[in-house]
C-alpha positions as CSV (number, residue, x, y, z in Angstrom):
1,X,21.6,-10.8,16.8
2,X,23.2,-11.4,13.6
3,X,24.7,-8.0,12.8
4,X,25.8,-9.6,9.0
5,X,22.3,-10.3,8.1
6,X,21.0,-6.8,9.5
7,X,23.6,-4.9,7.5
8,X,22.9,-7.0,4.1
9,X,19.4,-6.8,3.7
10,X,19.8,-2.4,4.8
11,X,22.1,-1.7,2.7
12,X,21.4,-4.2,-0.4
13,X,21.7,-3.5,-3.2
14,X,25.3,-2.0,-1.8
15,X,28.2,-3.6,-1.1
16,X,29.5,-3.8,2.5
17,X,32.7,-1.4,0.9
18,X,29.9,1.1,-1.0
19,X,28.2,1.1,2.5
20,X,31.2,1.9,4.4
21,X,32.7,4.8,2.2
22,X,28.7,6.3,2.3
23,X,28.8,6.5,6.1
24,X,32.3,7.6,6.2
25,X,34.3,4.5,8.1
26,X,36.9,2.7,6.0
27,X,35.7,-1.0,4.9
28,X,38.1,-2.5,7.3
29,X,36.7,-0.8,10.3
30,X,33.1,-2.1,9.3
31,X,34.8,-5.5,9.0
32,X,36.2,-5.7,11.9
33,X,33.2,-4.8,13.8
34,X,31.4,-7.5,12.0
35,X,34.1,-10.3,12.8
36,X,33.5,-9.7,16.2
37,X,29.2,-10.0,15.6
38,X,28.8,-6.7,16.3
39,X,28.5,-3.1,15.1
40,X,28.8,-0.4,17.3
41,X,25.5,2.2,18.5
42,X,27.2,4.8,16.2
43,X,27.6,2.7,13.2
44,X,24.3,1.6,13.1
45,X,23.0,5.3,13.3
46,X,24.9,6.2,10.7
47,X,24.2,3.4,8.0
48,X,20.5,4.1,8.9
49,X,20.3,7.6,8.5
50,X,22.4,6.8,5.3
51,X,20.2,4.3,3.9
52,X,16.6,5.9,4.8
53,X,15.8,4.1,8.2
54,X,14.7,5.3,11.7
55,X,17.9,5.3,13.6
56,X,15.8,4.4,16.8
57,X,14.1,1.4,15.0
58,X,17.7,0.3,13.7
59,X,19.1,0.3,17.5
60,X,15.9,-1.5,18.4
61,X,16.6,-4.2,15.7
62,X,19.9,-4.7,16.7
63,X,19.3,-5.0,20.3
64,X,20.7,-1.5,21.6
65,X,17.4,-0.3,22.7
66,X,14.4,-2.4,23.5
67,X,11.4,-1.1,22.3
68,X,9.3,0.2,25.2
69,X,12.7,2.6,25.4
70,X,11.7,4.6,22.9
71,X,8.4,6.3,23.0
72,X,6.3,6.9,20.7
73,X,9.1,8.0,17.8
74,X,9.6,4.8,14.7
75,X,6.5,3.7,12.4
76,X,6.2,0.4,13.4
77,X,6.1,0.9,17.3
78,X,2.9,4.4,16.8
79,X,1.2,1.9,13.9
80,X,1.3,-1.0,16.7
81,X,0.1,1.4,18.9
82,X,-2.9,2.9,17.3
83,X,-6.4,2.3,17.6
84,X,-8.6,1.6,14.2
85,X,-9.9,4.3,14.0
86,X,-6.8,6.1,14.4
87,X,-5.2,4.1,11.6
88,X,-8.6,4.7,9.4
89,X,-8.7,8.4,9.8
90,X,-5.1,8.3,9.1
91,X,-5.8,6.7,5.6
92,X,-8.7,8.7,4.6
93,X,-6.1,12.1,5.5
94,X,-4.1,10.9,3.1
95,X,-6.4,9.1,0.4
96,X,-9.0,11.2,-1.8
97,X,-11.9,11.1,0.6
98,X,-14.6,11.6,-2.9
99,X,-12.8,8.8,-4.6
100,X,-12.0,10.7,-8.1
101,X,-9.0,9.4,-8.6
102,X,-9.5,6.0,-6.9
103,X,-10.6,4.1,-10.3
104,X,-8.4,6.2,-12.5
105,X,-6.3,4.3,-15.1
106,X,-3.4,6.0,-14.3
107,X,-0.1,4.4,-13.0
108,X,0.5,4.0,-9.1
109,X,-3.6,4.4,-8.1
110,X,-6.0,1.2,-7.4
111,X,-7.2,0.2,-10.7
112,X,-10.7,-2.4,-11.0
113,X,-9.7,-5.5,-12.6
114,X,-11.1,-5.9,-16.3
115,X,-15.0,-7.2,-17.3
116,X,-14.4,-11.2,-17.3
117,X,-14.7,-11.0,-21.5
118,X,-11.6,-9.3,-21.2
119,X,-12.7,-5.9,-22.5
120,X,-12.3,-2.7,-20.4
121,X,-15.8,-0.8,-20.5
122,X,-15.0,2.7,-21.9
123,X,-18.1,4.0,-20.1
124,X,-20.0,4.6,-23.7
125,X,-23.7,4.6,-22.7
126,X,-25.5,2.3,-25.3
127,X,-29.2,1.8,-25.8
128,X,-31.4,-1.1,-24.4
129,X,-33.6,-2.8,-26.8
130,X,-35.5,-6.2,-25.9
131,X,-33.2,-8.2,-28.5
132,X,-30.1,-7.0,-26.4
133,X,-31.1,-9.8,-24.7
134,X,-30.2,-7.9,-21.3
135,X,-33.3,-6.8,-18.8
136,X,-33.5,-2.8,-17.8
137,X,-35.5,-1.0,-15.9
138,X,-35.8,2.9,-16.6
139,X,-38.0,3.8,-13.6
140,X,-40.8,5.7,-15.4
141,X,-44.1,6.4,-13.8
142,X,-45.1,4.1,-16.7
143,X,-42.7,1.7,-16.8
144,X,-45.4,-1.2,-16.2
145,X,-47.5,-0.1,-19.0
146,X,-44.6,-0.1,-21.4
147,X,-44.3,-3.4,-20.0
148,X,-47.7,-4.5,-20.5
149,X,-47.5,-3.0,-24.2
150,X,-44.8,-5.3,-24.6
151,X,-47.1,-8.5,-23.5
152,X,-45.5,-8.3,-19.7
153,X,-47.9,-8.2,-16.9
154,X,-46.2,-5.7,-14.6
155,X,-42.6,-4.3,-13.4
156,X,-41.8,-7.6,-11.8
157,X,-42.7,-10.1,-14.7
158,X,-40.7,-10.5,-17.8
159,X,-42.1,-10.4,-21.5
């Protein structure tokens, strides 16, 4: 285990001094323990809980517990150990199960990527006309003798 590399990338941006004075232990101690490739059970607990990590995955990570030890406590050993559907239900708990806000332009939500042209569609509703040069179909009962009108011979021909 490399107890250096395990303390730098929890506690960056921090130094290993700012770390230290957070959990309490003077800068030497944390040194020390470090010269020797090691930091204690109780120094580990304590830079987690001071830096927002599961204490029990911490002691896993640095080899004081193994991780059938611990049950069914840390993130990353229940999400291993759920089923799909667990893990699906789990996301539509906490998602909006009707979507309103999925496609919302606002900051932090899932956002559809831009029409190809570049140009976001502002949702304006514009009317069809055969020079548009698009193809519509409004679903009248007399839709195919609109068509026809138009010299088509039927909802699945073109003019």
């Amino acid at each position: 285990m490399n107890f250096r590399a395990w303390i730098t990338a929890l506690i960056a941006p921090d130094t290993l001094r700012a770390a230290s004075e957070k959990i309490g232990l003077s800068h030497s101690t944390v040194t020390r323990q470090l010269s020797r490739d090691t930091l204690t059970p109780v120094t580990v607990i304590a830079l987690c809980r001071a830096y927002g990590k599961s204490p029990v995955d911490g002691l896993v990570e640095t080899g004081y517990l193994r991780r059938e030890e611990t049950g069914d406590v840390g993130v990353d050993f229940a999400l291993d150990r759920a089923s799909n559907r667990e893990l699906l239900d789990a996301v539509l708990r906490r998602s909006d199960p009707e979507a309103v806000h999925l496609f919302g332009r606002d900051a932090g939500v899932i956002n559809p990527a831009d029409s190809a042209a570049g140009e976001a569609d502002d949702g304006t509703v514009l009317p069809w006309t055969p020079r548009s040069g698009g193809i519509a179909a409004d679903g009248s009962p007399d839709e195919d003798a609109e068509n026809e009108g138009r010299g088509g011979t039927g909802s699945d021909s073109l003019p």
